[in-house]
Backbone as JSON, one array per atom type, in Angstrom:
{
  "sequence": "XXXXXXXXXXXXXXXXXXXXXXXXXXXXXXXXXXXXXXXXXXXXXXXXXXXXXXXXXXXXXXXXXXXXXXXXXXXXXXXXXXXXXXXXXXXXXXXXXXXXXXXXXXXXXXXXXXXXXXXXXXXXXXXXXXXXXXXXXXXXXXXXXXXXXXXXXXXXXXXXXXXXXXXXXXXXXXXXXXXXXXXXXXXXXXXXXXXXXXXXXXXXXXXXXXXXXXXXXXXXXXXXXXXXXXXXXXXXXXXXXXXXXXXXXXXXX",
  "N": [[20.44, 104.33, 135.2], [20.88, 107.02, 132.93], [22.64, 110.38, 132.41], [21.28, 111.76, 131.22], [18.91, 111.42, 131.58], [18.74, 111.55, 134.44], [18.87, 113.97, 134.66], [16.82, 115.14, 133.51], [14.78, 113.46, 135.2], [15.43, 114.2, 137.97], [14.32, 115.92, 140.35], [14.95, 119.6, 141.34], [15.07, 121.81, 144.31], [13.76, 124.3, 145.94], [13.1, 127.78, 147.66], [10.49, 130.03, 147.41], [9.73, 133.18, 148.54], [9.12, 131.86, 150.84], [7.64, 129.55, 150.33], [7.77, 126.25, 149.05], [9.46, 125.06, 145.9], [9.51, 122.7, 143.18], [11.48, 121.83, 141.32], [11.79, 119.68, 137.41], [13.2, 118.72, 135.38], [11.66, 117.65, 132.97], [9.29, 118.09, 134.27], [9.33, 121.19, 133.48], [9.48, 120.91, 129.99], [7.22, 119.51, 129.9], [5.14, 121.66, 130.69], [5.87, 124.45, 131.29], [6.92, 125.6, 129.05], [6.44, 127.89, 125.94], [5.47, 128.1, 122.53], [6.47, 126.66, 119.51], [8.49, 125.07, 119.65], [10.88, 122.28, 119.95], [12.45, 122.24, 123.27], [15.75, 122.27, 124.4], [18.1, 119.8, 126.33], [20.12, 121.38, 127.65], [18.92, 123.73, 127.39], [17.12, 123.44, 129.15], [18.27, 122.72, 131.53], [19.61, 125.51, 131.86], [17.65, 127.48, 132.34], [16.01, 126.19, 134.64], [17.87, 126.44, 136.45], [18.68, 129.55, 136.3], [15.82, 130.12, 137.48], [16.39, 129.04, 140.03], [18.35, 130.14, 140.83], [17.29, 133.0, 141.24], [15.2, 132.9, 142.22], [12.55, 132.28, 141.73], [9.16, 131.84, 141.04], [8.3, 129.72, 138.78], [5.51, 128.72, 138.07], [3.7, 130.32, 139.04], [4.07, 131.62, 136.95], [5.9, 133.39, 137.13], [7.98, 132.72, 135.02], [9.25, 131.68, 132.27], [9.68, 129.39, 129.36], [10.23, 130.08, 125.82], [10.15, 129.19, 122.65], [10.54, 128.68, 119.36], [10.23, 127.39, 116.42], [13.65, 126.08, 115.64], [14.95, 128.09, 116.52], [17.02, 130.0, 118.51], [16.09, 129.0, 122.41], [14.08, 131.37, 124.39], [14.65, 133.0, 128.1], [11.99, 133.98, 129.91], [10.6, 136.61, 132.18], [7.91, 137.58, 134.21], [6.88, 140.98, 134.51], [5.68, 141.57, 136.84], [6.97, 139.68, 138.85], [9.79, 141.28, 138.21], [8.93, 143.31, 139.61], [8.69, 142.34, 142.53], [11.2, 142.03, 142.63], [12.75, 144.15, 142.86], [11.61, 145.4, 144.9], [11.74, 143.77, 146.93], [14.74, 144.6, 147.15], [16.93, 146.47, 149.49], [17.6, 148.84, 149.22], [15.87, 149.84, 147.54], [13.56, 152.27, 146.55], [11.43, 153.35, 145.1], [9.52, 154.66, 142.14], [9.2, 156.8, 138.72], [7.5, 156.77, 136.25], [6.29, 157.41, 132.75], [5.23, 158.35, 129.55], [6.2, 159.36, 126.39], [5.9, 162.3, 124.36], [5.33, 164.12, 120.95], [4.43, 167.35, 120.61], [3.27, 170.1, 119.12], [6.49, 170.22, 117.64], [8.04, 169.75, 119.83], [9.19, 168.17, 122.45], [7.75, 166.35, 125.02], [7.61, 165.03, 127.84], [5.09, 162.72, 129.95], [3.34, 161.89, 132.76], [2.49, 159.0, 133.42], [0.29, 157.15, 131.76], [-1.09, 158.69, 129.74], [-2.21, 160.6, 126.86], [-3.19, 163.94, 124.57], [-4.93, 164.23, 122.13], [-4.01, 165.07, 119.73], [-1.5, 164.66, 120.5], [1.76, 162.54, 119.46], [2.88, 159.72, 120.05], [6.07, 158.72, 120.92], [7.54, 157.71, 123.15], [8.87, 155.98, 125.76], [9.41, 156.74, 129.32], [11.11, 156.29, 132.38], [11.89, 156.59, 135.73], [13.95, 155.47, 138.22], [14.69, 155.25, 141.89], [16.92, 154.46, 143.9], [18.21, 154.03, 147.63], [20.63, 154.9, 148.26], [21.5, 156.34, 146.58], [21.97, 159.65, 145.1], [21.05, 160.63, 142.52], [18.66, 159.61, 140.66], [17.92, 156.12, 138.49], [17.51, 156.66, 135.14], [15.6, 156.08, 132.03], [15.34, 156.16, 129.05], [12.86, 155.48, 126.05], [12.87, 154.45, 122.99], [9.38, 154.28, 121.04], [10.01, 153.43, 117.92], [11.99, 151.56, 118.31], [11.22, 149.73, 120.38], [8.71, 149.2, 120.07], [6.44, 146.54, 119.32], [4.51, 144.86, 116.46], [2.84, 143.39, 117.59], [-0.87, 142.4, 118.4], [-1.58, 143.44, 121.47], [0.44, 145.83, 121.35], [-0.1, 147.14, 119.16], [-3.1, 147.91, 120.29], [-2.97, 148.96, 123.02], [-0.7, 151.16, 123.31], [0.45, 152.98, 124.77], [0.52, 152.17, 127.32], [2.03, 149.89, 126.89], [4.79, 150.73, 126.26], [5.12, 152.4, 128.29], [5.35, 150.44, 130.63], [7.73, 149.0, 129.06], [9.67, 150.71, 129.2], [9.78, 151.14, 132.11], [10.57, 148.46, 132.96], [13.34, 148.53, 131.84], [14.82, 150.53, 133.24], [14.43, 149.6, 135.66], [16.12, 147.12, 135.07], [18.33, 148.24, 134.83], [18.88, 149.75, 137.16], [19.26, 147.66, 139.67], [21.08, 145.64, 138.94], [22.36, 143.65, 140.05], [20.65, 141.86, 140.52], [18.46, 141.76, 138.48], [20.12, 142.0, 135.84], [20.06, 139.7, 134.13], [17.62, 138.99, 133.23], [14.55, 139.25, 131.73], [11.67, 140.37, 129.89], [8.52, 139.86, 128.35], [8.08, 141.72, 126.75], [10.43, 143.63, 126.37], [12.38, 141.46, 125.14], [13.59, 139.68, 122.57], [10.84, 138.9, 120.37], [10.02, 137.93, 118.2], [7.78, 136.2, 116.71], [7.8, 134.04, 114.41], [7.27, 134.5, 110.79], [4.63, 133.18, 109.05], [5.81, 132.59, 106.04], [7.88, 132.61, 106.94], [8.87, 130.1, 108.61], [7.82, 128.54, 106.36], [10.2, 128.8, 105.07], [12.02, 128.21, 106.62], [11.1, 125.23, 106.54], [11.37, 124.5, 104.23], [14.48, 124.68, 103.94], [15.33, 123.11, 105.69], [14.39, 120.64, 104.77], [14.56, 120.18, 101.23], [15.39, 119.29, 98.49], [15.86, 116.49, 99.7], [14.71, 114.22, 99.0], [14.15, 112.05, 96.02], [14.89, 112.59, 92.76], [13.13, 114.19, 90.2], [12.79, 113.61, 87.19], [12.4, 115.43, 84.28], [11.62, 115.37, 81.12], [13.57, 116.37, 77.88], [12.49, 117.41, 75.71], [9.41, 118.54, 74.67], [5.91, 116.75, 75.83], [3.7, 116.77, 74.17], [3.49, 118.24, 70.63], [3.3, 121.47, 69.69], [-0.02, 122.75, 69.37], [-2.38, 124.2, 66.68], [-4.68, 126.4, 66.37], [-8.14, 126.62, 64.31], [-8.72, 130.52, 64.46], [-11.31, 133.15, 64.25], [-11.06, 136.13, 62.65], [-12.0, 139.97, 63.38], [-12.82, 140.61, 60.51], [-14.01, 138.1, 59.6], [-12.45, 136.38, 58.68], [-10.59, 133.38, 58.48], [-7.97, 132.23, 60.35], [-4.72, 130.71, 60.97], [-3.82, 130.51, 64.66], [-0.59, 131.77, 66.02], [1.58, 129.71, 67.36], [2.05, 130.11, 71.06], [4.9, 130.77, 71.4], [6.38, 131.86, 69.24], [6.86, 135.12, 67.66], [4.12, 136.97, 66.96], [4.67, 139.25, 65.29], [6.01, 138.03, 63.02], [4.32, 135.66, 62.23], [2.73, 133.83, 59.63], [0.19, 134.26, 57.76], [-1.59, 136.07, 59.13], [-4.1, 138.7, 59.51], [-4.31, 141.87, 58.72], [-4.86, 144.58, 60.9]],
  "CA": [[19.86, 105.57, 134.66], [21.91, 107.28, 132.34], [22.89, 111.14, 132.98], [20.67, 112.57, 130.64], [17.57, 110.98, 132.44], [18.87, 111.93, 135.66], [18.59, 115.93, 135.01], [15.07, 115.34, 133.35], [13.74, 113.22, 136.16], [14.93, 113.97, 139.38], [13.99, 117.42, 140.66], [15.55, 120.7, 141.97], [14.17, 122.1, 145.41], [14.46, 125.89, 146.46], [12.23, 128.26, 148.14], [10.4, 131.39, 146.53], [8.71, 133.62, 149.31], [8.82, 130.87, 151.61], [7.31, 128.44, 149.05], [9.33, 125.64, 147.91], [9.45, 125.0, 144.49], [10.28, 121.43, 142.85], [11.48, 121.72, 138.88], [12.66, 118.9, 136.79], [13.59, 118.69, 133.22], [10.31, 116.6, 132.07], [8.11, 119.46, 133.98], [9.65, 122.04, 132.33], [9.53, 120.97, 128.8], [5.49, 119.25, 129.37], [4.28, 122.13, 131.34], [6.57, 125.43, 131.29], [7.4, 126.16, 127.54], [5.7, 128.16, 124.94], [5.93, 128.19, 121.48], [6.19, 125.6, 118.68], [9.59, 124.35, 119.3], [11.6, 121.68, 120.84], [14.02, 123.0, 123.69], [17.05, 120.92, 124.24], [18.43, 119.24, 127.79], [20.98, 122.63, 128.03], [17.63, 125.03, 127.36], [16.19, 123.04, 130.18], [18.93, 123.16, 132.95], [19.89, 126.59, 132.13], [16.26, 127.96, 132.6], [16.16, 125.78, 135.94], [19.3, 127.26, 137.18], [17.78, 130.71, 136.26], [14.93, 129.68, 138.39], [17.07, 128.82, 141.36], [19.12, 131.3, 141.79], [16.64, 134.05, 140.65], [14.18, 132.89, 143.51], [11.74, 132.72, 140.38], [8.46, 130.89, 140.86], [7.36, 129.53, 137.39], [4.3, 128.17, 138.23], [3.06, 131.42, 139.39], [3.91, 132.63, 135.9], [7.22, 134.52, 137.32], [8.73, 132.93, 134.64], [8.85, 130.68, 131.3], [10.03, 128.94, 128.45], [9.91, 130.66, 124.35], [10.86, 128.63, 121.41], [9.88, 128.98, 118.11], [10.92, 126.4, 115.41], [14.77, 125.98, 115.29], [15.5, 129.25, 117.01], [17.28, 129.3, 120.08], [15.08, 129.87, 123.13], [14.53, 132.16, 125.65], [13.9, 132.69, 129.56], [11.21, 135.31, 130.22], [10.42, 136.84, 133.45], [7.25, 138.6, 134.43], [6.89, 142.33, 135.13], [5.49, 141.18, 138.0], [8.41, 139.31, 139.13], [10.8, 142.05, 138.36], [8.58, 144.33, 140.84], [9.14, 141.78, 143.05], [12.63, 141.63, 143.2], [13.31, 145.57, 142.82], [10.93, 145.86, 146.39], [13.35, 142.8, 147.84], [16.14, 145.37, 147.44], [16.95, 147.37, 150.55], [17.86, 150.46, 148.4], [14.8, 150.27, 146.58], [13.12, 153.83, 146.71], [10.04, 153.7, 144.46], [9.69, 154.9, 140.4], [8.1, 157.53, 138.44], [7.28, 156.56, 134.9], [5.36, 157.82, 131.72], [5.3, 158.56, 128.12], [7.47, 160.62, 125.75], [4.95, 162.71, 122.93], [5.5, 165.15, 120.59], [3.84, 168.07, 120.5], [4.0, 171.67, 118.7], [7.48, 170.41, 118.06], [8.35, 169.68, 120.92], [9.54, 166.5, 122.74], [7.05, 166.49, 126.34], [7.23, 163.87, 129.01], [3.72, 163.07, 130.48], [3.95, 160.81, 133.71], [1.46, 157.9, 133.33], [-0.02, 156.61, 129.98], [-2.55, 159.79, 128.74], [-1.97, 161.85, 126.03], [-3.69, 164.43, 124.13], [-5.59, 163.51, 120.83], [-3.65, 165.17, 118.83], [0.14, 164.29, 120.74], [2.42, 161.69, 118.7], [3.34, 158.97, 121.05], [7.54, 158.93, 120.85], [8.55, 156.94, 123.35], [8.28, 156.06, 127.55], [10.62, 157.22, 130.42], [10.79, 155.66, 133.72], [13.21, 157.16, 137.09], [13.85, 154.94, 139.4], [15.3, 155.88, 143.07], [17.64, 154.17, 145.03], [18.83, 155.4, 148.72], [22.01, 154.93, 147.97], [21.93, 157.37, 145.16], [22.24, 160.54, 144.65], [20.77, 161.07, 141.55], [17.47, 158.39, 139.76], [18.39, 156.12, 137.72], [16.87, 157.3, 134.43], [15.59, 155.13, 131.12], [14.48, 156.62, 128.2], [12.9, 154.47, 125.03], [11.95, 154.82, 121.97], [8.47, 153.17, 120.61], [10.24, 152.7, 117.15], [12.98, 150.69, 118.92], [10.66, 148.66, 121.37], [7.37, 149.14, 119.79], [6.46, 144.96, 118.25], [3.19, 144.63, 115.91], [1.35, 142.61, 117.85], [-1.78, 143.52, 118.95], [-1.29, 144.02, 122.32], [1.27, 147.06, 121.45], [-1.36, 148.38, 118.99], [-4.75, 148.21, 121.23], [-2.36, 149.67, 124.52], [0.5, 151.45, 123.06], [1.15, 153.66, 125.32], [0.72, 151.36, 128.56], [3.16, 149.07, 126.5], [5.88, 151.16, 126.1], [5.75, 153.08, 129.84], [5.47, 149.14, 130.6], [8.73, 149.01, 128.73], [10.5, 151.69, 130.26], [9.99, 150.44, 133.6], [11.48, 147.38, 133.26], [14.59, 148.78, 131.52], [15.18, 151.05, 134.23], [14.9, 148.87, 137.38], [17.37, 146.63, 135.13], [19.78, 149.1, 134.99], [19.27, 150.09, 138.73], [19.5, 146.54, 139.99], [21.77, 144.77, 137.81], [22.9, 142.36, 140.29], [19.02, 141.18, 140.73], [17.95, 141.7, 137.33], [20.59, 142.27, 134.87], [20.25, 138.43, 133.57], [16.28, 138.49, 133.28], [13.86, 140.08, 130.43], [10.81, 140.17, 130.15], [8.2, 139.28, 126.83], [7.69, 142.75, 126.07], [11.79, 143.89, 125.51], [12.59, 140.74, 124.85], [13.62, 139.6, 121.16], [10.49, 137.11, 120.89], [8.81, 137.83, 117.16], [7.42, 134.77, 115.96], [8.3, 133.55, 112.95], [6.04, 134.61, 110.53], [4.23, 131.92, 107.72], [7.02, 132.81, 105.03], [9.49, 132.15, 107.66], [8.21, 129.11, 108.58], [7.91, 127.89, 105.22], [11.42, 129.04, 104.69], [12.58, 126.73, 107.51], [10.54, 123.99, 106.04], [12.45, 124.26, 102.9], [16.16, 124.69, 104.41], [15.59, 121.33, 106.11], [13.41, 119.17, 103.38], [14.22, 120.14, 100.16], [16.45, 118.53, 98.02], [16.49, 115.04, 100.21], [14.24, 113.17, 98.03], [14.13, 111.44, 94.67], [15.04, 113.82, 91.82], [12.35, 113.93, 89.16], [13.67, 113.65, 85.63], [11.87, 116.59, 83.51], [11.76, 115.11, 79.61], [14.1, 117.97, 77.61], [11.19, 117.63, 74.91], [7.92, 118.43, 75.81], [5.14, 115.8, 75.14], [2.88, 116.94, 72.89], [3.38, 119.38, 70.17], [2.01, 122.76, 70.27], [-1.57, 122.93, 68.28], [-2.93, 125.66, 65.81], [-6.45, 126.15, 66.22], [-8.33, 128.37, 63.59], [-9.32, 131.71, 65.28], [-11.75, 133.94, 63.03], [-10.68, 137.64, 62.74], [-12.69, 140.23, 63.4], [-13.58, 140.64, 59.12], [-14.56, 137.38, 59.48], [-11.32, 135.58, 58.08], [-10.15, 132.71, 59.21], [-6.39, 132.26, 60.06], [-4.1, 129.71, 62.39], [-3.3, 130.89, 65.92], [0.43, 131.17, 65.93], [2.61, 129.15, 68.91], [2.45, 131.5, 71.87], [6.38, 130.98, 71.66], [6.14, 132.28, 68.27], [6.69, 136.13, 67.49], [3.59, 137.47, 66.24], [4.7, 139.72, 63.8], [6.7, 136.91, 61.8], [3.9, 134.65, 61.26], [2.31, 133.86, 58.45], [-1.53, 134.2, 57.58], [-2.4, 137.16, 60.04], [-4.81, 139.35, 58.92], [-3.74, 143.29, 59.11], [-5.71, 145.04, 61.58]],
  "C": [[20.97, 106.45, 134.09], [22.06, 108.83, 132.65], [21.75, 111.69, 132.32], [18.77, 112.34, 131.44], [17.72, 111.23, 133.81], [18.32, 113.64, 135.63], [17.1, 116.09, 134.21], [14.36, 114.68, 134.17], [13.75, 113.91, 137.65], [15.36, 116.06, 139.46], [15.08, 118.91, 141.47], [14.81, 121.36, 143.08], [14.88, 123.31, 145.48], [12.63, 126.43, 146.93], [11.85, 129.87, 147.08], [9.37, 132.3, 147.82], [8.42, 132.75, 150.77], [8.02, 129.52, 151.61], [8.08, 127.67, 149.05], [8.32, 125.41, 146.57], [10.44, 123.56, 144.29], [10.32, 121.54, 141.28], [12.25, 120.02, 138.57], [12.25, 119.41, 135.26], [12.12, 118.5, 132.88], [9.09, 117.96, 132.68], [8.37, 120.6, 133.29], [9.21, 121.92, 130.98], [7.59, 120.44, 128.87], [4.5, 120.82, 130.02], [4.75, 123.85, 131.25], [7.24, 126.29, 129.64], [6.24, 126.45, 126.25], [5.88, 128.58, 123.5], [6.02, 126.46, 120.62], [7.43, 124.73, 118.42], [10.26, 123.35, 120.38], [12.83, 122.14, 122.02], [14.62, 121.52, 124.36], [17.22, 120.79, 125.58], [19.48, 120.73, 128.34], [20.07, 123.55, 128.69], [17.06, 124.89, 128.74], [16.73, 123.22, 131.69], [18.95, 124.89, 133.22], [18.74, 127.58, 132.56], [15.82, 127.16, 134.44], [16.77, 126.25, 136.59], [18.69, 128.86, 137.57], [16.92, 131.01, 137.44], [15.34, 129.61, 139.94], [17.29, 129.71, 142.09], [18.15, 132.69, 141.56], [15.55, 134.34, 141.69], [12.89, 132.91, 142.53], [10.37, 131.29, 140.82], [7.87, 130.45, 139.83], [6.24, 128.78, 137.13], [3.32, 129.01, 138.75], [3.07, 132.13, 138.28], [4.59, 133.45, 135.79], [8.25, 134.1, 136.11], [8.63, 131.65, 133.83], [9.46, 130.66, 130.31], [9.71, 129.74, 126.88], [10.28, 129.59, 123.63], [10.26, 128.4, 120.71], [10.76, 128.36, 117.24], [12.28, 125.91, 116.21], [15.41, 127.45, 115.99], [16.27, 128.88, 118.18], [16.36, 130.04, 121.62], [15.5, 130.91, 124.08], [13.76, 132.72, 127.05], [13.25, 133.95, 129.84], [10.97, 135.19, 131.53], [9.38, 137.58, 133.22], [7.62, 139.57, 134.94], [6.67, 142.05, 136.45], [6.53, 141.02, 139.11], [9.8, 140.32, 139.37], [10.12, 143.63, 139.11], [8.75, 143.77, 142.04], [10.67, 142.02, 143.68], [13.13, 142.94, 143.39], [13.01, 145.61, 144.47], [11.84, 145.0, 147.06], [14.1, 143.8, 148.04], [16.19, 146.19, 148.69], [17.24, 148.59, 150.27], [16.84, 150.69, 148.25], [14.06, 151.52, 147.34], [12.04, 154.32, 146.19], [11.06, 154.01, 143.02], [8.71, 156.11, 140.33], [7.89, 156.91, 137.04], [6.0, 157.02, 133.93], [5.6, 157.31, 130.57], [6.04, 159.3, 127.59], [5.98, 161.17, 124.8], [5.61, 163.49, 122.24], [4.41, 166.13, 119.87], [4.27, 169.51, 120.16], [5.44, 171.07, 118.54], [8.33, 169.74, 118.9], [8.14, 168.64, 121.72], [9.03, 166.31, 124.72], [6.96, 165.11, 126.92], [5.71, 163.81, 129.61], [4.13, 161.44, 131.65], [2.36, 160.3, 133.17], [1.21, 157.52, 131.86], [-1.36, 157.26, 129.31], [-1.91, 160.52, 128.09], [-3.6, 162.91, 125.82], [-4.05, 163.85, 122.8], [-4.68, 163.92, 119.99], [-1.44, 164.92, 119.08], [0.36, 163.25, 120.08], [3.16, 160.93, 119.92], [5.36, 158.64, 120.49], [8.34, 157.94, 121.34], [7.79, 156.8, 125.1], [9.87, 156.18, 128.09], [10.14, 156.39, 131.52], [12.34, 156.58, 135.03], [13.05, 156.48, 137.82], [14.79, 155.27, 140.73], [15.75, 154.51, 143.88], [17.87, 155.26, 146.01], [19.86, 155.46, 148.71], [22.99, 155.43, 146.72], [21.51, 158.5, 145.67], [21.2, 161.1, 143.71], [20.33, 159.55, 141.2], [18.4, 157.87, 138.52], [17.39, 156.57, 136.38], [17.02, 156.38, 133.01], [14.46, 155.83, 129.94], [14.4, 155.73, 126.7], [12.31, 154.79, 123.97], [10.74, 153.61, 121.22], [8.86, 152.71, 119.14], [11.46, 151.15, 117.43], [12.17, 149.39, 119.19], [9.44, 148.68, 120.58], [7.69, 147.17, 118.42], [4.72, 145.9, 117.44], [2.56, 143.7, 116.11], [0.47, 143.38, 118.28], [-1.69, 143.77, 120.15], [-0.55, 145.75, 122.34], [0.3, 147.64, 120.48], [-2.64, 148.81, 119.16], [-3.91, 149.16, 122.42], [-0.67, 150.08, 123.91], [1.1, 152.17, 124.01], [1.33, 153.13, 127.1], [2.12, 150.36, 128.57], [4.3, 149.64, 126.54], [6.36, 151.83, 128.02], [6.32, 151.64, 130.24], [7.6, 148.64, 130.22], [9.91, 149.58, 129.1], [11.08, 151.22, 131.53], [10.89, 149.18, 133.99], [12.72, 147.31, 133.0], [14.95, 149.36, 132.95], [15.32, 150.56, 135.81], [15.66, 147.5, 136.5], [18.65, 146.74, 135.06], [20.17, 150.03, 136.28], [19.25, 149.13, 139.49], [19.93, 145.48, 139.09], [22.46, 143.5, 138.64], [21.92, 141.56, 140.46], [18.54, 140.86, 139.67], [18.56, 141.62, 136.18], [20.54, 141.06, 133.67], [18.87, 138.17, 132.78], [15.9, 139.74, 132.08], [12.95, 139.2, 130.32], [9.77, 140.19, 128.69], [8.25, 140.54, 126.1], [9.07, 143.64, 125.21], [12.41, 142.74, 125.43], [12.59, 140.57, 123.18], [12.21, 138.42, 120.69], [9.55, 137.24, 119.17], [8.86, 136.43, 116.95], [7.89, 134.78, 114.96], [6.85, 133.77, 111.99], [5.74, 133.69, 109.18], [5.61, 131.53, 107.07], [8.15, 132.51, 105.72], [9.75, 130.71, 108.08], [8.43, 128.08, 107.62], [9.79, 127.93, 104.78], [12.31, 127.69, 105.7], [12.48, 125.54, 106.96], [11.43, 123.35, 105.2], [14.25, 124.3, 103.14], [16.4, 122.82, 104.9], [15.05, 120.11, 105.61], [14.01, 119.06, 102.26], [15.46, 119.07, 99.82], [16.98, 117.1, 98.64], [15.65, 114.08, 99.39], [14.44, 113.13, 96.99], [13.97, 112.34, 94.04], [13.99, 113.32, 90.67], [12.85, 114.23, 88.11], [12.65, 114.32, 84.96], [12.58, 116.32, 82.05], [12.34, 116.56, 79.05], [12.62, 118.27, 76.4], [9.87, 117.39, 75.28], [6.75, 117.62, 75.02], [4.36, 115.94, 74.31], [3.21, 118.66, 72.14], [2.47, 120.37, 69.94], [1.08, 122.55, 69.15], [-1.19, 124.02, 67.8], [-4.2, 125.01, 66.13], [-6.9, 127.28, 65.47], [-9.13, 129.43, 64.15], [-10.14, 132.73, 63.81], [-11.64, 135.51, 63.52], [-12.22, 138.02, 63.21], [-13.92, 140.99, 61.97], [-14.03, 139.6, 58.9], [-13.47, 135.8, 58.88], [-11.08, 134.51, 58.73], [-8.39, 132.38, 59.11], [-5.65, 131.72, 61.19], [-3.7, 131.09, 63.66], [-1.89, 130.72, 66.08], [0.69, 130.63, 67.76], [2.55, 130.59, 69.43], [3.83, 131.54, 72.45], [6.81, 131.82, 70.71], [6.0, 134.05, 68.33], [5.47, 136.54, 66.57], [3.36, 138.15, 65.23], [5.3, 139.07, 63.05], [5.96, 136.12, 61.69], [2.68, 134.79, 60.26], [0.54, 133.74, 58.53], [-2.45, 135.29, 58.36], [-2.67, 137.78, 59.13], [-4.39, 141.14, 59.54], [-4.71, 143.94, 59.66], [-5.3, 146.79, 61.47]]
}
């Protein structure tokens, strides 16, 4: 068995919760990855590894595969997951989190995800508390930054972005738990869209097949057909290569 068939068949064992958990390569790539692309034997350990040491169950959905064409992929973690691991912490202290708006002016925090009809959604905050602080840590975002155009972010924008907040902020108050992990929502994950797609297509097709030879003279010469004015005249149609006012037989309108 050669090495490369060794790290896609035989499995990795660890516990999650008091779970075990068995990964290999081959479940990973048939069962764990989403998106339209091939990920490679690296994509596959390093996302295992992830898994390991992360305490990550990905069969619960704590955690999964991206790849899109030719891109390179990447390892998402649920929100879930990273509430998980914040409450693990023995610091951990709780959160507050909201929205940013603007209103009159004026740049208003609102804890949770309600505005007013007529507030301008801005952005989301989150504070999170350690006991071994002093002072929350504090994460403020903006929805042109983080805000994607899928629909999710424009049916629940403002769930999406507090959403967003939150997870910045308990990865910048547990960075030895979380600092590695990201999650679909600040994550880089646009799809590729048609035109991009097609653009791929063409980077890696074109030009490998048989060149078609394009005659320099073109096969049949251009016609005249007689067109009748509107006095009733009749008079050739010049070539539509042909400048109209230089040819001959038009009738003066």
């Amino acid at each position: 068995m050669t090495n490369q068939n060794a790290v896609m068949t035989t499995p990795i064992s660890y516990e999650v919760n008091g779970e075990p958990v068995k990964l290999s390569g081959n479940t990973v790539r048939e069962y764990l990855v989403r998106g339209n692309g091939n990920v490679s034997e690296q994509e596959v350990v390093m996302f295992m590894n992830l898994c390991k040491f992360q305490k990550l169950n990905p069969f619960l959905n704590e955690a999964y595969l991206i790849k899109f064409g030719s891109q390179p992929s990447q390892i998402i973690v649920s929100k879930e997951a990273f509430m998980k691991r914040a409450e693990a912490n023995p610091n951990y202290k709780g959160f507050k989190a909201g929205i940013i708006v603007a209103r009159e002016n004026s740049l208003v925090e609102i804890e949770g995800a309600v505005k007013l009809p007529n507030d301008q959604l801005i952005g989301g905050w989150c504070e999170v508390y350690r006991k071994d602080r002093d002072m929350p840590i504090v994460s403020k975002i903006s929805l042109d930054e983080f805000g994607k155009g899928q629909a999710t972010w424009k049916q629940m924008p403002l769930n999406m972005i507090r959403k967003s907040a939150i997870v910045n902020a308990l990865r910048e108050a547990f960075p030895e738990n979380l600092g590695a992990m990201y999650t679909e929502d600040d994550a880089d994950l646009n799809k590729p869209s048609e035109k991009q797609v097609v653009q791929q297509e063409v980077d890696a097709h074109a030009n490998k097949g048989d060149f078609i030879d394009i005659p320099s003279e073109p096969a049949n010469e251009p016609t005249t057909e007689p067109v009748e004015s509107v006095q009733g005249e009749i008079y050739e149609q010049p070539d539509i290569f042909e400048d109209v006012s230089e040819s001959n037989g038009g009738p003066d309108f």
